[in-house]
N, C-alpha and C positions, 0 to 999 in steps of 0.2 A: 625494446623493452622500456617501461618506465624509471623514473629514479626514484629516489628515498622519499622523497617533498608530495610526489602523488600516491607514490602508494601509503602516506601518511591521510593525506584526504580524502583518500576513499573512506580509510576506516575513521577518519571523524562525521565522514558524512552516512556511514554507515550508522557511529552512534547518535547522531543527532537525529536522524528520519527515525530510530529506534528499531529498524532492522534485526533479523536475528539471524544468527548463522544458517540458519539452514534455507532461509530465505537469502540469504546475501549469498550463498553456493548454488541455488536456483538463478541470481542476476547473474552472477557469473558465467555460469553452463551457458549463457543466452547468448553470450560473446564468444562461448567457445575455450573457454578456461575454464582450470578450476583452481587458481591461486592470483592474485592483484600482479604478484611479478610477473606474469607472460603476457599480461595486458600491452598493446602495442599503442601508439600516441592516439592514431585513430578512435582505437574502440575504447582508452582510456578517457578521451570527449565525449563518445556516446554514452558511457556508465555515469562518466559526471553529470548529461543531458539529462540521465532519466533520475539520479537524486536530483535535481533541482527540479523536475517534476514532481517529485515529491515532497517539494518543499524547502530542501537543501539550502541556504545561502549563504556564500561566502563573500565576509564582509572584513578584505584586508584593513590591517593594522587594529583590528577590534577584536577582542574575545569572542568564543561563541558561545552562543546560549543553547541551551534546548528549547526545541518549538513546545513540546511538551512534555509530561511525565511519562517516560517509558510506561508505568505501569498502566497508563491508561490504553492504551493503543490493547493491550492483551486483554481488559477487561471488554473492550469495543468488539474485539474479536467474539469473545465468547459470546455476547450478547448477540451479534449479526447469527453466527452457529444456532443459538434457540432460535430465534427468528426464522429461521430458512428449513429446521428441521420441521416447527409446528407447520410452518407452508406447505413443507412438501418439495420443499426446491431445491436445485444442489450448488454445489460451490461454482460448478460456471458459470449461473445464472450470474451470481453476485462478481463473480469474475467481469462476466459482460459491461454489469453495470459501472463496475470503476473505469472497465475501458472507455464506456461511454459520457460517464458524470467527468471524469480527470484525463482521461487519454493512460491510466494507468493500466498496467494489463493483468496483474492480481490484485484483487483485495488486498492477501496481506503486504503488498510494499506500500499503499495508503499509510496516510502520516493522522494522526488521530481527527483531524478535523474534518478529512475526507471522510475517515468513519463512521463520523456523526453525522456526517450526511448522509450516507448508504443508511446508517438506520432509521434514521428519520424516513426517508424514501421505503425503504422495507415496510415501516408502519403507516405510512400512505397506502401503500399496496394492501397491506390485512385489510385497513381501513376497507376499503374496495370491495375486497373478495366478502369479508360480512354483510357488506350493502346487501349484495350481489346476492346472497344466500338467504338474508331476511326477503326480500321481496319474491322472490323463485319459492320461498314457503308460506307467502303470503297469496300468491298469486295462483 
Protein backbone atom coordinates (compact mmCIF):
# COMPACT_ATOMS: atom_id res chain seq x y z
CA UNK A 1 0.00 0.00 0.00
CA UNK A 2 0.83 3.53 -0.43
CA UNK A 3 1.28 6.25 2.29
CA UNK A 4 -0.48 9.61 3.12
CA UNK A 5 2.40 11.91 0.85
CA UNK A 6 1.07 9.68 -2.41
CA UNK A 7 -2.14 9.30 -2.11
CA UNK A 8 -2.05 13.17 -1.51
CA UNK A 9 -0.46 13.52 -5.10
CA UNK A 10 -2.49 11.67 -6.87
CA UNK A 11 -5.21 13.82 -5.97
CA UNK A 12 -3.30 17.03 -6.58
CA UNK A 13 -2.28 15.70 -9.76
CA UNK A 14 -5.78 14.63 -10.35
CA UNK A 15 -6.76 18.36 -9.76
CA UNK A 16 -4.23 19.89 -11.80
CA UNK A 17 -4.58 17.76 -15.25
CA UNK A 18 -8.46 18.83 -14.22
CA UNK A 19 -9.67 15.20 -14.19
CA UNK A 20 -13.05 14.33 -12.97
CA UNK A 21 -14.20 11.56 -10.76
CA UNK A 22 -15.52 9.61 -12.92
CA UNK A 23 -12.66 9.71 -15.24
CA UNK A 24 -10.05 9.37 -12.33
CA UNK A 25 -12.50 5.79 -11.16
CA UNK A 26 -11.96 4.91 -15.05
CA UNK A 27 -7.74 5.35 -14.35
CA UNK A 28 -8.19 3.65 -11.50
CA UNK A 29 -10.18 0.40 -12.69
CA UNK A 30 -7.09 0.31 -15.35
CA UNK A 31 -4.88 -0.55 -12.38
CA UNK A 32 -7.18 -2.69 -11.04
CA UNK A 33 -8.67 -0.45 -7.87
CA UNK A 34 -11.03 1.42 -7.11
CA UNK A 35 -9.71 3.76 -4.18
CA UNK A 36 -5.66 5.56 -4.24
CA UNK A 37 -5.32 3.37 -0.82
CA UNK A 38 -4.90 -0.14 -2.58
CA UNK A 39 -2.60 1.24 -5.02
CA UNK A 40 0.68 -0.69 -4.47
CA UNK A 41 4.37 1.32 -5.04
CA UNK A 42 4.43 -0.26 -8.60
CA UNK A 43 1.10 0.73 -10.04
CA UNK A 44 1.24 3.94 -7.86
CA UNK A 45 4.51 4.85 -10.62
CA UNK A 46 2.56 3.78 -13.36
CA UNK A 47 -0.70 6.12 -12.37
CA UNK A 48 1.91 9.00 -11.73
CA UNK A 49 3.54 7.95 -15.35
CA UNK A 50 0.28 8.46 -17.06
CA UNK A 51 -0.51 12.23 -15.08
CA UNK A 52 2.67 13.20 -16.18
CA UNK A 53 1.55 12.19 -19.54
CA UNK A 54 -0.80 14.36 -19.10
CA UNK A 55 1.04 17.01 -18.25
CA UNK A 56 1.21 16.62 -14.51
CA UNK A 57 4.58 18.19 -13.01
CA UNK A 58 5.98 18.08 -9.92
CA UNK A 59 8.12 20.77 -9.18
CA UNK A 60 9.66 20.18 -5.31
CA UNK A 61 9.84 22.97 -2.89
CA UNK A 62 7.66 25.24 -5.42
CA UNK A 63 3.81 25.64 -5.31
CA UNK A 64 1.72 24.37 -8.02
CA UNK A 65 -0.04 25.90 -10.48
CA UNK A 66 -2.74 24.98 -12.74
CA UNK A 67 -1.83 24.19 -16.32
CA UNK A 68 -5.05 25.59 -16.93
CA UNK A 69 -8.67 26.60 -16.21
CA UNK A 70 -10.63 23.60 -15.21
CA UNK A 71 -13.44 25.10 -17.11
CA UNK A 72 -11.87 25.12 -20.24
CA UNK A 73 -11.02 21.34 -20.58
CA UNK A 74 -15.20 20.89 -20.24
CA UNK A 75 -16.03 23.46 -22.71
CA UNK A 76 -13.11 21.50 -25.24
CA UNK A 77 -15.10 18.63 -24.59
CA UNK A 78 -18.25 19.62 -25.60
CA UNK A 79 -17.01 21.19 -28.60
CA UNK A 80 -14.90 17.88 -29.78
CA UNK A 81 -18.93 16.06 -29.00
CA UNK A 82 -20.41 18.59 -31.89
CA UNK A 83 -17.57 18.06 -34.01
CA UNK A 84 -17.80 14.22 -34.14
CA UNK A 85 -21.69 14.09 -34.00
CA UNK A 86 -21.89 16.57 -37.24
CA UNK A 87 -19.16 13.88 -38.73
CA UNK A 88 -20.64 11.08 -37.89
CA UNK A 89 -17.81 9.62 -35.78
CA UNK A 90 -17.88 8.07 -32.39
CA UNK A 91 -15.99 8.64 -29.28
CA UNK A 92 -13.21 5.89 -30.28
CA UNK A 93 -12.31 7.45 -33.31
CA UNK A 94 -11.28 10.47 -31.12
CA UNK A 95 -10.16 8.01 -28.50
CA UNK A 96 -7.74 6.63 -31.17
CA UNK A 97 -6.50 9.92 -32.07
CA UNK A 98 -5.32 10.98 -28.40
CA UNK A 99 -3.71 7.70 -28.38
CA UNK A 100 -2.00 8.43 -31.42
CA UNK A 101 -1.33 12.53 -31.17
CA UNK A 102 -0.32 12.07 -27.05
CA UNK A 103 0.05 8.27 -26.28
CA UNK A 104 -2.98 9.08 -24.30
CA UNK A 105 -5.74 6.44 -24.35
CA UNK A 106 -8.93 8.65 -23.73
CA UNK A 107 -9.66 11.89 -24.87
CA UNK A 108 -11.13 12.78 -21.79
CA UNK A 109 -7.82 12.47 -19.48
CA UNK A 110 -6.24 15.15 -22.23
CA UNK A 111 -5.15 18.28 -20.40
CA UNK A 112 -6.76 21.34 -22.45
CA UNK A 113 -3.91 21.83 -24.90
CA UNK A 114 -4.18 18.39 -26.14
CA UNK A 115 -7.70 19.28 -26.69
CA UNK A 116 -7.04 22.05 -28.71
CA UNK A 117 -5.19 20.07 -30.70
CA UNK A 118 -7.69 17.21 -31.29
CA UNK A 119 -9.98 20.11 -32.53
CA UNK A 120 -8.00 21.76 -34.48
CA UNK A 121 -7.19 18.29 -36.24
CA UNK A 122 -10.99 17.40 -36.11
CA UNK A 123 -11.47 20.61 -38.24
CA UNK A 124 -8.63 19.63 -40.60
CA UNK A 125 -10.59 16.42 -41.11
CA UNK A 126 -14.25 18.41 -42.00
CA UNK A 127 -11.96 20.61 -43.75
CA UNK A 128 -11.26 17.40 -45.96
CA UNK A 129 -14.50 15.62 -46.13
CA UNK A 130 -16.11 19.16 -47.88
CA UNK A 131 -13.24 19.19 -50.28
CA UNK A 132 -14.00 15.85 -50.93
CA UNK A 133 -17.85 16.44 -51.44
CA UNK A 134 -17.60 19.73 -53.40
CA UNK A 135 -15.51 18.10 -56.19
CA UNK A 136 -17.58 14.54 -56.26
CA UNK A 137 -20.64 17.21 -57.07
CA UNK A 138 -18.68 18.98 -59.24
CA UNK A 139 -17.36 16.16 -61.00
Amino acid sequence: MINNKQKALIHIAKQKTGMGDEEYRDLLGEFGVSSSKDLTPGKFDAVMTHFKGLGFKRKPGKPYKSLHPIGSKKRLLYKIEAQITEMDLSWKYVDGMAKKMFGVDRVMWCVPQQLHRIVAALNYHQKRIEKKKVRKSEG
